[in-house]
N, CA, C and O of each residue as an XYZ file, in Angstrom:
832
protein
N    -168.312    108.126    -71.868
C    -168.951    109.017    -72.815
C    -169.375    108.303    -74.101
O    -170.098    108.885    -74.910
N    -168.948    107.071    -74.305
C    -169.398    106.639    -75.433
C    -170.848    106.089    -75.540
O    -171.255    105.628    -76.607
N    -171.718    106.146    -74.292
C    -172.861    105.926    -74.820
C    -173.997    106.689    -75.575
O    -173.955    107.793    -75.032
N    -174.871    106.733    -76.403
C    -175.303    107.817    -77.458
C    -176.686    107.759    -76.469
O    -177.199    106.897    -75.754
N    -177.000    109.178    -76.837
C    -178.427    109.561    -75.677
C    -179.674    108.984    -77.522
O    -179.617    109.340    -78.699
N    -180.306    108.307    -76.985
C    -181.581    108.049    -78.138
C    -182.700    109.526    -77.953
O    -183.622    109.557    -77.138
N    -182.363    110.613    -78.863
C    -183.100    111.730    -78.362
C    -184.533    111.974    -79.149
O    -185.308    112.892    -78.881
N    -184.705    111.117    -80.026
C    -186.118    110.820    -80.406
C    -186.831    110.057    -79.282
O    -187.938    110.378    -78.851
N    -186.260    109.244    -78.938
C    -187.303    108.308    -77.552
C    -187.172    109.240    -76.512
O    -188.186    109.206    -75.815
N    -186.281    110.128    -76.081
C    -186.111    110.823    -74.928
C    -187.572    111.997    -75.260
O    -188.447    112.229    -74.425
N    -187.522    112.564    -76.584
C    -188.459    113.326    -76.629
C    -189.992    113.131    -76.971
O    -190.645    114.168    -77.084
N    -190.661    111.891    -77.155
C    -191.675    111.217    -76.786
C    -192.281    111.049    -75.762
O    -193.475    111.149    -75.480
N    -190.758    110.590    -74.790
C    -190.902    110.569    -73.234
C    -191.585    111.540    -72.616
O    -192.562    111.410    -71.878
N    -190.838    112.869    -73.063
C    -190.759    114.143    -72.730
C    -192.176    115.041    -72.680
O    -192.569    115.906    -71.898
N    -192.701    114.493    -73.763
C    -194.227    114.843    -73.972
C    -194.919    114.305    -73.307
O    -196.049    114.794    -73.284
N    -194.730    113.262    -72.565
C    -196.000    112.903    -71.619
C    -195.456    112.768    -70.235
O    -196.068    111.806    -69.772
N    -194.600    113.237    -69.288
C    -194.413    113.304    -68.335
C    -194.427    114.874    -67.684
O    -194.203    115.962    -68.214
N    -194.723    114.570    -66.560
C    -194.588    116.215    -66.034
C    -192.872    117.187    -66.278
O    -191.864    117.030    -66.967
N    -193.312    118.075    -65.363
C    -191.515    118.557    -65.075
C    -190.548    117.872    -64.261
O    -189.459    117.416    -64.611
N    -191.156    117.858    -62.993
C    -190.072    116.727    -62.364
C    -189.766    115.619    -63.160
O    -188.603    115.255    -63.331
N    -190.661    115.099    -63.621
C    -189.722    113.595    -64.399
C    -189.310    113.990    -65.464
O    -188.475    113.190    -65.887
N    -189.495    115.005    -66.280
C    -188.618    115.128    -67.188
C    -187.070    115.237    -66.980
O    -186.171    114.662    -67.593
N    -186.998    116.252    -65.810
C    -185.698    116.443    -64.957
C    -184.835    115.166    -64.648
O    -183.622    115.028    -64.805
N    -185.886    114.136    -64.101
C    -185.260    113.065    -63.860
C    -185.005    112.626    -64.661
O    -183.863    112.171    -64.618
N    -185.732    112.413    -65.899
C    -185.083    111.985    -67.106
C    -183.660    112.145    -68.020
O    -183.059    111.353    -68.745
N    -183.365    113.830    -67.556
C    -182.225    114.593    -68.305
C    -181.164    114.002    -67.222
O    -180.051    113.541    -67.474
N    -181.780    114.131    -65.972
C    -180.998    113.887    -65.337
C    -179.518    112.526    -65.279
O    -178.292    112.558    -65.171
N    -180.812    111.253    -65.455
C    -180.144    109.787    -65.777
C    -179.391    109.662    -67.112
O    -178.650    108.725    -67.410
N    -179.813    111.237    -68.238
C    -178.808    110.560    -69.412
C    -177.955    111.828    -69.447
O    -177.620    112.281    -70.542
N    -177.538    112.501    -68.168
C    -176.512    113.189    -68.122
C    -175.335    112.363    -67.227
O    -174.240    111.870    -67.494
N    -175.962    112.458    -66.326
C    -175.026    111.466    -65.559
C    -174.287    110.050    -66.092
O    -173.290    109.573    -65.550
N    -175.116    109.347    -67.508
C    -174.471    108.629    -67.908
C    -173.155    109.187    -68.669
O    -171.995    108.783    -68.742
N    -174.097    110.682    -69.388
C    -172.775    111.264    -70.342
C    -171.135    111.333    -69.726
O    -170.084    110.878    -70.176
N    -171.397    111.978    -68.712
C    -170.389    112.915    -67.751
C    -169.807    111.715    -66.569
O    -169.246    112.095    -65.541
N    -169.985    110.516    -66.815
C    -169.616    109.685    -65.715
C    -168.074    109.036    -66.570
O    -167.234    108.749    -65.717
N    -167.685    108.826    -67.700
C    -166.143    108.740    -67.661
C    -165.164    110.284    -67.719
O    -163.948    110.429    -67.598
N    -166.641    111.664    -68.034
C    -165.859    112.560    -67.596
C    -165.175    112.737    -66.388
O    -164.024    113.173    -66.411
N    -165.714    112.466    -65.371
C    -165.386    112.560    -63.871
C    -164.290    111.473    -63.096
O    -163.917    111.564    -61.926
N    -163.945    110.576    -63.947
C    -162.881    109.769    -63.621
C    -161.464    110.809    -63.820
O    -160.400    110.529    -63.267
N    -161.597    111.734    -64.478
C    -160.771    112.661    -64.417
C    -160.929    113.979    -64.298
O    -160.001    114.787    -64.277
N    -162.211    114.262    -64.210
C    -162.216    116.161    -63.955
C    -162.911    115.713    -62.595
O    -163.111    116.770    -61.998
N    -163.278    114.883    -61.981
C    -163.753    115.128    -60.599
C    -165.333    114.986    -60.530
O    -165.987    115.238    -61.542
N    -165.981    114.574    -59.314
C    -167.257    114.835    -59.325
C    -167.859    116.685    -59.616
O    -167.551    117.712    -59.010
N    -168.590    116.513    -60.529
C    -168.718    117.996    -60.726
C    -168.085    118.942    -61.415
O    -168.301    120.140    -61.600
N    -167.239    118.170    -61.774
C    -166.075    118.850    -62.925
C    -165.440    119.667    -62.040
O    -165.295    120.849    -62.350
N    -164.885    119.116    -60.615
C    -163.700    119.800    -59.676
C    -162.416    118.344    -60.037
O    -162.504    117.176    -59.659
N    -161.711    118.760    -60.575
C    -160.435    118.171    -60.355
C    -159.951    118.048    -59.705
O    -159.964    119.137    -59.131
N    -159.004    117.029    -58.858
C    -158.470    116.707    -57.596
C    -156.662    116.302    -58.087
O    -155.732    116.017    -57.333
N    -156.666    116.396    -59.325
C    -155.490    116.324    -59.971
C    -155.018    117.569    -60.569
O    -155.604    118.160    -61.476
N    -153.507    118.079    -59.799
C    -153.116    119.145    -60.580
C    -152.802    119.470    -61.871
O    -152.653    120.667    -62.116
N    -152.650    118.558    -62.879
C    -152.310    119.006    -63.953
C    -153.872    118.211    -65.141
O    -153.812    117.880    -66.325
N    -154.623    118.174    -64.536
C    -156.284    118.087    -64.948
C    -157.249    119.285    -64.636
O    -157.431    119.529    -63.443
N    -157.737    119.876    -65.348
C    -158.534    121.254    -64.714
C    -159.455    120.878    -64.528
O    -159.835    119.862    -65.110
N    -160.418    121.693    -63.411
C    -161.418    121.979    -63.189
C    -162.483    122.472    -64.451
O    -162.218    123.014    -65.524
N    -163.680    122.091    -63.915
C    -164.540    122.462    -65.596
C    -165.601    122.557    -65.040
O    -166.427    122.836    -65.910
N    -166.098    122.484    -64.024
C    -167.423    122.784    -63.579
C    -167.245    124.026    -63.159
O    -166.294    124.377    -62.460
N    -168.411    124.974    -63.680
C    -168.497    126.294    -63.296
C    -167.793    127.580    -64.681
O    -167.729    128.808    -64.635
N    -167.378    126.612    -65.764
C    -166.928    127.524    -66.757
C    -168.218    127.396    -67.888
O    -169.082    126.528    -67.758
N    -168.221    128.390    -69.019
C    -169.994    128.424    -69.560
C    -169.518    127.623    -70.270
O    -168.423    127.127    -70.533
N    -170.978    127.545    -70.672
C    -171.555    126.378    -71.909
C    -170.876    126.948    -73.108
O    -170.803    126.076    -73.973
N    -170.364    128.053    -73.481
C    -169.799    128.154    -74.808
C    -168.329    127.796    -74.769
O    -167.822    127.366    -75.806
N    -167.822    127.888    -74.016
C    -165.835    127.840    -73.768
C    -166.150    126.106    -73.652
O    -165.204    125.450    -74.089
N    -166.996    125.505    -73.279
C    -167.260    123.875    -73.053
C    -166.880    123.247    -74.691
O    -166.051    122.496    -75.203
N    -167.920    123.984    -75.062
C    -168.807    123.225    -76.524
C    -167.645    123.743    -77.533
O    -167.487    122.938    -78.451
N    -166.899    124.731    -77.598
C    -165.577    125.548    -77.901
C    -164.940    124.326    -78.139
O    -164.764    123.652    -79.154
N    -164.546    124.163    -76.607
C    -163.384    123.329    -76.484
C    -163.539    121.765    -76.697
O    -162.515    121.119    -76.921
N    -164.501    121.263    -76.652
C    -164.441    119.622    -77.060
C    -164.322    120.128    -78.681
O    -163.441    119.600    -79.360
N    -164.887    120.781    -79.078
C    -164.992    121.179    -80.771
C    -163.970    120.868    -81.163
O    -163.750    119.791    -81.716
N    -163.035    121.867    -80.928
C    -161.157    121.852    -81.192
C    -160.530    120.928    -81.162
O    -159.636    120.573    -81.930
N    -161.266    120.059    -79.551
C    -160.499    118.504    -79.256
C    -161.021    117.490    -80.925
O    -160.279    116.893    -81.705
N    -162.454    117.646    -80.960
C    -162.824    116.917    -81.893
C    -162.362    116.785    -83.347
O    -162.361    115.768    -84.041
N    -161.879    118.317    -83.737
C    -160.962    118.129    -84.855
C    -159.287    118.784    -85.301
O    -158.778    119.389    -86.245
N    -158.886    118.245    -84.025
C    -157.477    118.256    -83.650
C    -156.891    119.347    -83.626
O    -155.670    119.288    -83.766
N    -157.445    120.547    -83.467
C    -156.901    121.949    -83.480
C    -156.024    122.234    -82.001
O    -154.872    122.662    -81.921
N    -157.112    121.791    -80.664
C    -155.840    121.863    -79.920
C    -155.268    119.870    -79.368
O    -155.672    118.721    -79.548
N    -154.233    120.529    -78.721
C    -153.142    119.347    -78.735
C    -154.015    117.954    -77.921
O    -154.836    118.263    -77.057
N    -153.840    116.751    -78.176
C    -153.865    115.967    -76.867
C    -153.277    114.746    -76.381
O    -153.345    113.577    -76.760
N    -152.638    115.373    -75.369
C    -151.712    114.715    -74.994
C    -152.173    113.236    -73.954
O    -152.789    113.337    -72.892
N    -151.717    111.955    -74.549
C    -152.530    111.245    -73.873
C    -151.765    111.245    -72.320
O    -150.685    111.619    -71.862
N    -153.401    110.384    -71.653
C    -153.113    110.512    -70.017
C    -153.832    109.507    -69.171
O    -154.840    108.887    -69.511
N    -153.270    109.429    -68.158
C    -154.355    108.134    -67.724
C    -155.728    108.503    -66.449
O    -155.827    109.286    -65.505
N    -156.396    107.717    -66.916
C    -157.671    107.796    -65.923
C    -157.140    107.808    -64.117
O    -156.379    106.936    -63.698
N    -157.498    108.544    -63.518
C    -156.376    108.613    -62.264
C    -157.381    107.865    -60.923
O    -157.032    107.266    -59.905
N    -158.683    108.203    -61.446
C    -159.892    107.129    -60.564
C    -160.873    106.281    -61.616
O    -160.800    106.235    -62.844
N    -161.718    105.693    -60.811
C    -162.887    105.410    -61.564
C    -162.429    103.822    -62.380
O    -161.384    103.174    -62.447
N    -163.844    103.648    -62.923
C    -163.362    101.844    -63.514
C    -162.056    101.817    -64.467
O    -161.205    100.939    -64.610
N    -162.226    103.350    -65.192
C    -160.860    102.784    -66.000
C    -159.549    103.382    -65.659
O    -158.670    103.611    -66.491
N    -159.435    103.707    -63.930
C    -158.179    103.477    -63.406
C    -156.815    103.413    -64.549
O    -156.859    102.420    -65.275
N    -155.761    104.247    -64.758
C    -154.976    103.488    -65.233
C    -154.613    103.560    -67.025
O    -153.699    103.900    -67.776
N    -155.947    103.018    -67.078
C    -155.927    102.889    -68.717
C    -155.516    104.192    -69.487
O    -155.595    105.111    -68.672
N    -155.066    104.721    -70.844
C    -155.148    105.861    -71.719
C    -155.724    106.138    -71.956
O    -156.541    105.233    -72.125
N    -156.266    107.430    -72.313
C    -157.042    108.106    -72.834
C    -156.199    109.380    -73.530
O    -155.103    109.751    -73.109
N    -156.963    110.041    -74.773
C    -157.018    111.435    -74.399
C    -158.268    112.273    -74.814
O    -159.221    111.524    -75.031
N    -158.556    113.567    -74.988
C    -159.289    114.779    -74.764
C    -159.967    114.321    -76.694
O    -161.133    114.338    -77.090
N    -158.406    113.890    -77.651
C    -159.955    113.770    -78.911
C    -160.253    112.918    -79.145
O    -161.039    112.838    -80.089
N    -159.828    111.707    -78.448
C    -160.599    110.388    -78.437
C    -161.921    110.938    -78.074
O    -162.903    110.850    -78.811
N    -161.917    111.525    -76.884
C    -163.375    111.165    -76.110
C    -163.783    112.226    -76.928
O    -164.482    111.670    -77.775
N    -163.751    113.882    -77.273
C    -164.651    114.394    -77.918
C    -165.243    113.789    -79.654
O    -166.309    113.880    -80.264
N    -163.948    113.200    -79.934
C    -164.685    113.066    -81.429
C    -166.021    111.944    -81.565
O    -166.608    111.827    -82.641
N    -166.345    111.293    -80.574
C    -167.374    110.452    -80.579
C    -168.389    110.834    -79.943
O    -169.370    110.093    -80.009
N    -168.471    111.822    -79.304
C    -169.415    112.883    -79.249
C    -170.324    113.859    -80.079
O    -169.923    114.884    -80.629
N    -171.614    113.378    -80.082
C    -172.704    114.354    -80.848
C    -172.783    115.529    -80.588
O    -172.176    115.828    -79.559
N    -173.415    116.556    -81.225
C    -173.256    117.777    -81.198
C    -174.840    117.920    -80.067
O    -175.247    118.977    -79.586
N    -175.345    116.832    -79.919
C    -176.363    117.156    -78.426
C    -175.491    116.954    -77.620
O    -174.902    117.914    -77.124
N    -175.183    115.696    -77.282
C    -174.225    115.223    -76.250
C    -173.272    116.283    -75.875
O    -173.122    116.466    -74.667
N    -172.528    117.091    -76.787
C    -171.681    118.313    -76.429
C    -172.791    119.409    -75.766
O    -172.341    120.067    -74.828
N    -173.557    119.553    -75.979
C    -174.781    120.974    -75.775
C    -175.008    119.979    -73.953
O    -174.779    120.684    -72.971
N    -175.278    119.004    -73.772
C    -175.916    118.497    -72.458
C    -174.410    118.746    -71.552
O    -174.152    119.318    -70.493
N    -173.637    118.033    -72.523
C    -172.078    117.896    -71.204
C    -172.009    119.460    -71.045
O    -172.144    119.738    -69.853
N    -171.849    120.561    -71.817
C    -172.111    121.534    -71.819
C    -172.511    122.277    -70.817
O    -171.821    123.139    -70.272
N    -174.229    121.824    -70.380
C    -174.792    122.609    -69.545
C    -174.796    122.216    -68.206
O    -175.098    122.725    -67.127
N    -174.367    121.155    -68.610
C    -174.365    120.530    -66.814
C    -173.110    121.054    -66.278
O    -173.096    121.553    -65.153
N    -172.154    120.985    -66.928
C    -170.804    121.615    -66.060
C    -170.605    123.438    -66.126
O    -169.682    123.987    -65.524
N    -171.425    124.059    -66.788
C    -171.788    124.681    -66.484
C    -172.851    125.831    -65.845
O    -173.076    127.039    -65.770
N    -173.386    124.305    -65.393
C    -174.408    124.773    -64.375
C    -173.928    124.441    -62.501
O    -174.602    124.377    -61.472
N    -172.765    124.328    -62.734
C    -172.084    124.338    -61.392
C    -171.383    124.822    -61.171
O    -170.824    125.368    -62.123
N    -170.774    125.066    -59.739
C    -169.708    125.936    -59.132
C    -168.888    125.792    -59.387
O    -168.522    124.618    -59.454
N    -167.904    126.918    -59.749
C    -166.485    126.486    -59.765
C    -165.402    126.466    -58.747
O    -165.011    127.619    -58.565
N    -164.615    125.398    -57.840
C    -164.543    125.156    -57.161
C    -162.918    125.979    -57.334
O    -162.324    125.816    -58.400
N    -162.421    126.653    -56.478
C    -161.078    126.838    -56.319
C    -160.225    126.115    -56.237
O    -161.000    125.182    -56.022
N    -159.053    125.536    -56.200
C    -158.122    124.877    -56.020
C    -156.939    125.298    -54.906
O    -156.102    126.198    -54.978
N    -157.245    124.055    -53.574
C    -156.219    125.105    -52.796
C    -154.796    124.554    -53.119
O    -154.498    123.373    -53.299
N    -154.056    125.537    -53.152
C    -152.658    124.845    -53.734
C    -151.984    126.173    -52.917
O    -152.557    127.212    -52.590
N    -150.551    125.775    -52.696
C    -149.325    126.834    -52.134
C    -148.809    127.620    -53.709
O    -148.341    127.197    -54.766
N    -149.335    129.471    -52.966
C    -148.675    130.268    -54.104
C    -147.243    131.125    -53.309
O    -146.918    131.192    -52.124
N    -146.885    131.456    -54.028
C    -145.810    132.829    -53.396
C    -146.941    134.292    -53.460
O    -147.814    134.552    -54.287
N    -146.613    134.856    -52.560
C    -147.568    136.585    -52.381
C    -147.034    137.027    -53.075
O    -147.767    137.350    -54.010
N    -146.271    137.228    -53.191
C    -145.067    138.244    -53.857
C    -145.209    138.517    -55.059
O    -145.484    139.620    -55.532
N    -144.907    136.866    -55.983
C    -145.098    136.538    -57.269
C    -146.669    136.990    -57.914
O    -147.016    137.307    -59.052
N    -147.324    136.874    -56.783
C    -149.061    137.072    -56.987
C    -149.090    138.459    -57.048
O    -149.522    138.958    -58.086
N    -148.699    139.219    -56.104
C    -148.797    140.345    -56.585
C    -148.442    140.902    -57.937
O    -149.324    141.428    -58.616
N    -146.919    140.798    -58.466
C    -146.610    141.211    -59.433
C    -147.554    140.991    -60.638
O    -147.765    141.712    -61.614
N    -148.288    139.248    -60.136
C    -148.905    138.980    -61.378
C    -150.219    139.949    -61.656
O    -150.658    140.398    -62.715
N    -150.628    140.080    -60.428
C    -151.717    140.395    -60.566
C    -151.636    142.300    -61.203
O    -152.632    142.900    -61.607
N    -150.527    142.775    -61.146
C    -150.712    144.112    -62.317
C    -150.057    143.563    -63.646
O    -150.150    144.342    -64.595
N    -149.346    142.247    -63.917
C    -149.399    141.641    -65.521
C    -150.441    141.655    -65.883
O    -150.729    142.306    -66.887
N    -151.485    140.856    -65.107
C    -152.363    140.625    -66.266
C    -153.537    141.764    -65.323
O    -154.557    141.109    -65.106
N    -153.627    142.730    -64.930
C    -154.689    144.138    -65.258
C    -153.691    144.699    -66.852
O    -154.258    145.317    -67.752
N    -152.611    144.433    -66.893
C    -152.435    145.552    -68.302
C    -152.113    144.788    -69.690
O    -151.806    145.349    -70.742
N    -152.326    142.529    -69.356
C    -152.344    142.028    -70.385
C    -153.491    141.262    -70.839
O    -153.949    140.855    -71.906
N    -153.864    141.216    -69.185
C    -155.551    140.317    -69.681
C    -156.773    140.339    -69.391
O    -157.766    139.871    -69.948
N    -156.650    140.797    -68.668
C    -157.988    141.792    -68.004
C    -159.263    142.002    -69.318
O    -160.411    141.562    -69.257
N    -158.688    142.751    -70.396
C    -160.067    142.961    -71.585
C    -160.495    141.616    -71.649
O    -161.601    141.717    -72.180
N    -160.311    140.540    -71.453
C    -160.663    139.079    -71.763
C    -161.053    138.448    -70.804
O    -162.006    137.677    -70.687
N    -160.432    138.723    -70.226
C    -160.323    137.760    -68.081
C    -160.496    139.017    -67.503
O    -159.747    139.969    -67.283
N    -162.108    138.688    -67.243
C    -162.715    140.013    -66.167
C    -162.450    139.192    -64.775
O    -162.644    138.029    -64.422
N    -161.954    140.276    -64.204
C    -162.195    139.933    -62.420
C    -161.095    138.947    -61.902
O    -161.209    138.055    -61.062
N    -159.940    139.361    -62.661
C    -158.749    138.823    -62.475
C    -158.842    137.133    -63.066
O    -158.105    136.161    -62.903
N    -159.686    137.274    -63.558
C    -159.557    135.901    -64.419
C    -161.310    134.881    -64.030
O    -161.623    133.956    -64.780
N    -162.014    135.184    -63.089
C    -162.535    134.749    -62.168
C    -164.308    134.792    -63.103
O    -165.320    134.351    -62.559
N    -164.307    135.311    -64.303
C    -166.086    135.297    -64.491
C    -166.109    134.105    -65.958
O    -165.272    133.950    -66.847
N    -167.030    133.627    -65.789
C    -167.427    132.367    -66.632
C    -167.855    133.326    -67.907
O    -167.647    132.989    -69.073
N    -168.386    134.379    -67.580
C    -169.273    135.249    -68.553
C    -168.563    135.879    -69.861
O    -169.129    136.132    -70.925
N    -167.186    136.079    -69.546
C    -166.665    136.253    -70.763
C    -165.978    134.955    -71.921
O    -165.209    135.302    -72.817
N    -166.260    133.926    -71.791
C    -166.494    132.372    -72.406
C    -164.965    132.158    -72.698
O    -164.834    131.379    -73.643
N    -163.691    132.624    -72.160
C    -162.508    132.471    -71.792
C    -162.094    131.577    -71.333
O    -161.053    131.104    -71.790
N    -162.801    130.934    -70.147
C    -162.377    130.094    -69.509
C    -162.402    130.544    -68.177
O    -162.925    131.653    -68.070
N    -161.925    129.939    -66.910
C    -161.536    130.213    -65.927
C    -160.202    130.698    -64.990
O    -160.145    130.250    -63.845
N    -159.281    131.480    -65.398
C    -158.361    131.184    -64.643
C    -158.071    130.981    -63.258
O    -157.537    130.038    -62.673
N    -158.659    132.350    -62.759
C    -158.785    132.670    -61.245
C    -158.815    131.275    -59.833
O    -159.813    130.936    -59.196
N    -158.033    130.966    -59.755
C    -157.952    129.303    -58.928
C    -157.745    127.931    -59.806
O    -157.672    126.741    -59.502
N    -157.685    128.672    -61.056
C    -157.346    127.050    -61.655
C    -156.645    125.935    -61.740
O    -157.031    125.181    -62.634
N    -155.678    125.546    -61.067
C    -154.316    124.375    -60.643
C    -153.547    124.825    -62.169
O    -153.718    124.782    -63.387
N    -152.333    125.400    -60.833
C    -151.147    126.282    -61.523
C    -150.374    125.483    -62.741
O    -149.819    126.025    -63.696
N    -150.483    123.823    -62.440
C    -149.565    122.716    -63.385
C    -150.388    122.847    -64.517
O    -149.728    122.831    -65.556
N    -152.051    123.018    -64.737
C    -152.528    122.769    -65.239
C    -152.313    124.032    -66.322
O    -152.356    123.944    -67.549
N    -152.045    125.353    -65.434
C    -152.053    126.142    -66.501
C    -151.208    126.557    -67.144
O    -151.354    127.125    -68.227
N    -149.948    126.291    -66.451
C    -148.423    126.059    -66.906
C    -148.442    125.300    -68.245
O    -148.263    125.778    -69.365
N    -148.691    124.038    -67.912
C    -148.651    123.402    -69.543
C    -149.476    124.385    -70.857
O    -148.933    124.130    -71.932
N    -150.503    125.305    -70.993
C    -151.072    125.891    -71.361
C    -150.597    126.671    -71.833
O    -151.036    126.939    -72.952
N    -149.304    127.605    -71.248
C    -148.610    128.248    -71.440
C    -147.694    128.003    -72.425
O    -147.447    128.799    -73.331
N    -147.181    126.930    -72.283
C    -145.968    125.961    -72.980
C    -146.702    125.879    -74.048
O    -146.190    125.984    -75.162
N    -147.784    125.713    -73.902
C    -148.584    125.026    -75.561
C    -148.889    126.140    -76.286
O    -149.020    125.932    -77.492
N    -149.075    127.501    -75.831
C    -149.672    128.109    -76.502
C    -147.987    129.011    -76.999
O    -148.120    129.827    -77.911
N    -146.937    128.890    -76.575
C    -145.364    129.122    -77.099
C    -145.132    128.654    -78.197
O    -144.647    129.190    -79.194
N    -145.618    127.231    -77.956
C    -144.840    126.472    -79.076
C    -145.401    126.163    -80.315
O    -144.939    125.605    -81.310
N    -147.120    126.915    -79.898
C    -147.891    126.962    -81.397
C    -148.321    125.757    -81.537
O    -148.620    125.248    -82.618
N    -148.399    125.061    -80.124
C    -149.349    123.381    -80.111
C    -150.477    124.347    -79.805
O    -150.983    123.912    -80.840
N    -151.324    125.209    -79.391
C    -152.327    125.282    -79.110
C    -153.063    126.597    -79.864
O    -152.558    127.644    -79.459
N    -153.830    126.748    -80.580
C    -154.333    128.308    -81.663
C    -154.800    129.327    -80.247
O    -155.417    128.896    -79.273
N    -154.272    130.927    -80.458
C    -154.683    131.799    -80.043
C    -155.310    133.031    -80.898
O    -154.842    133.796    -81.741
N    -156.473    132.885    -80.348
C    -157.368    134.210    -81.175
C    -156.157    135.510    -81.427
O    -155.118    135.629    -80.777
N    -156.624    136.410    -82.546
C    -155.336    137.009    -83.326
C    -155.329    138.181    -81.593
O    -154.370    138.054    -80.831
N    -156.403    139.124    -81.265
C    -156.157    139.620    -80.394
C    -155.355    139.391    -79.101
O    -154.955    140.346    -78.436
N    -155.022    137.538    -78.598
C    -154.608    136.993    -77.258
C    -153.166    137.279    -78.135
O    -152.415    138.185    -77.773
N    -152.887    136.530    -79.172
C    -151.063    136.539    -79.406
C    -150.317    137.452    -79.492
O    -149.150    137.064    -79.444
N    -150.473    139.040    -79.654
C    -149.269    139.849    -79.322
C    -149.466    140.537    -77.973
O    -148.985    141.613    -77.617
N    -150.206    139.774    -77.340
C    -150.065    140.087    -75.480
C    -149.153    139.077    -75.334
O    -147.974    139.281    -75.042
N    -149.696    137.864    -75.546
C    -148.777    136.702    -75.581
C    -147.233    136.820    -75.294
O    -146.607    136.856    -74.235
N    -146.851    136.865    -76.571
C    -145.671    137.043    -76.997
C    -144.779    137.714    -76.655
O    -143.579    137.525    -76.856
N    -145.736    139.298    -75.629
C    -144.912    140.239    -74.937
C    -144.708    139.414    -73.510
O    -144.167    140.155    -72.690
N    -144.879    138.602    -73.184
C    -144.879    138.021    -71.651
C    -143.596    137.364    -71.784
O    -143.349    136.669    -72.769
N    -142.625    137.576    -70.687
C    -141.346    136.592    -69.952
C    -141.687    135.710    -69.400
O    -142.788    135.524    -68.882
N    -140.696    134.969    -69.435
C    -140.911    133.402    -68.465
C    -140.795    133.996    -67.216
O    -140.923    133.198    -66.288
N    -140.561    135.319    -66.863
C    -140.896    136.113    -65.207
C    -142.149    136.171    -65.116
O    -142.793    135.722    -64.167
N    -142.629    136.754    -66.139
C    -143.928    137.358    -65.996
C    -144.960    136.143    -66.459
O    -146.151    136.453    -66.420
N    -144.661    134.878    -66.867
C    -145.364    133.771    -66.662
C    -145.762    133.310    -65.511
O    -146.872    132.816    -65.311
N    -144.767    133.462    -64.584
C    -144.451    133.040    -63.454
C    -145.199    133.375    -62.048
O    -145.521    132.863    -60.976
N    -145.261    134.762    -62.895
C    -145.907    135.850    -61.968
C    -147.480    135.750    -62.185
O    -148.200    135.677    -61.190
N    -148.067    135.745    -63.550
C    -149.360    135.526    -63.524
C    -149.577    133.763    -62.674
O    -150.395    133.441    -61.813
N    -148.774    133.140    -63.171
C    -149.310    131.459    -62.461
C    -149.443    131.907    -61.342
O    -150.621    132.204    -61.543
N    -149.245    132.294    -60.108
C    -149.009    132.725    -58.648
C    -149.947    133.393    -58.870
O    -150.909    132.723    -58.496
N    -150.451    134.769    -59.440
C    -151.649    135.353    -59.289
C    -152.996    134.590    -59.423
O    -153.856    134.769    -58.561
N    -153.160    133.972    -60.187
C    -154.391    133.256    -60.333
C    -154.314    131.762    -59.548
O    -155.166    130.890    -59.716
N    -153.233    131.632    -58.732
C    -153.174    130.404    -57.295
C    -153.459    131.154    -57.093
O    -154.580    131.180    -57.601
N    -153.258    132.256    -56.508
C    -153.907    132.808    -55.524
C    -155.067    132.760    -54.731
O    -155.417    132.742    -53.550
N    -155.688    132.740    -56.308
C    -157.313    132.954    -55.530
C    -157.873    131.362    -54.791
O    -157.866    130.319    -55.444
N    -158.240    131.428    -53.638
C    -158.594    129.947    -53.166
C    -159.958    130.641    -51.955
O    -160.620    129.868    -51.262
């Protein structure tokens, strides 16, 4: 991600080529953007690592949201290592890479991952636990997370299939006041048990 898109020469370009090559154009300086993204969210922003989320298929505003926060340390980041790709291995975390990010560069990474599917995650849930969860959150989260967690459209995020480790830590973070919750999410919050944590994680495995 650290390479900078030159968007004065891109838009020169832009003026004298048709549509297809413009496409191709966005195309080659997206793929540069989003290519140390995918050493860890996956081709396409599907994660293949459970405690890395998925990001393709959530909107362009919960995107541009969330590198924002990364960029000026509002939420946590915990460093981690590259799990494929050239930098295999090495550290990273979430505000390294957003804070060197332009506010185009955020708008492009933006639209490209949310201009794709969001891929489920198949992982082993309990039924049981899923069930219960799934009347927690119709009576804790539902006004926010339409469709059991499952629509990009309310700029929330994704839960509905999201890798359960991934959202577990989320949970933890948003307890311990490592992570800000809008004033409306925290006294739902706060009413939830480590049962009824338990029970929503299993509901939203569920969905695969």
């Amino acid at each position: 991600m650290k390479r900078k898109v030159d968007y004065l020469s891109l838009l020169c370009v832009c003026t004298l080529l048709s549509g297809t090559a413009i496409f191709n154009a966005s195309a080659a300086d997206i793929a540069s953007l989003t290519s140390t993204c995918e050493e860890c969210h996956g081709k396409d922003g599907v994660s293949q690592e459970p405690k890395i989320p998925t990001i393709g298929g959530y909107s362009a505003v919960y995107i541009s949201d969330s590198l924002a926060a990364y960029a000026d340390k509002s939420r946590p980041c915990e460093d981690v290592k590259y799990p494929a790709g050239t930098h295999k291995g090495e550290t990273t975390n979430m505000c390294q890479v957003a804070e060197k990010l332009s506010k185009e560069e955020v708008g492009l990474i933006a639209d490209h991952y949310a201009s794709k599917p969001f891929v489920r995650a198949k992982q082993a849930f309990d039924p049981e636990l899923a069930k219960l969860g799934k009347g927690i959150h119709a009576l804790n989260c539902k006004k926010c997370h339409e469709n059991g967690g499952s629509s990009p459209d309310d700029d929330a995020g994704i839960l509905a299939g999201q890798w359960m480790p991934y959202l577990e830590e989320q949970f933890e973070e948003y307890a311990a006041g490592k992570r800000p919750m809008a004033k409306k999410m925290k006294p739902k919050m706060e009413k939830l048990s480590a049962d009824d944590i338990k029970a929503l994680l299993q509901y939203y495995g569920s969905f695969q």
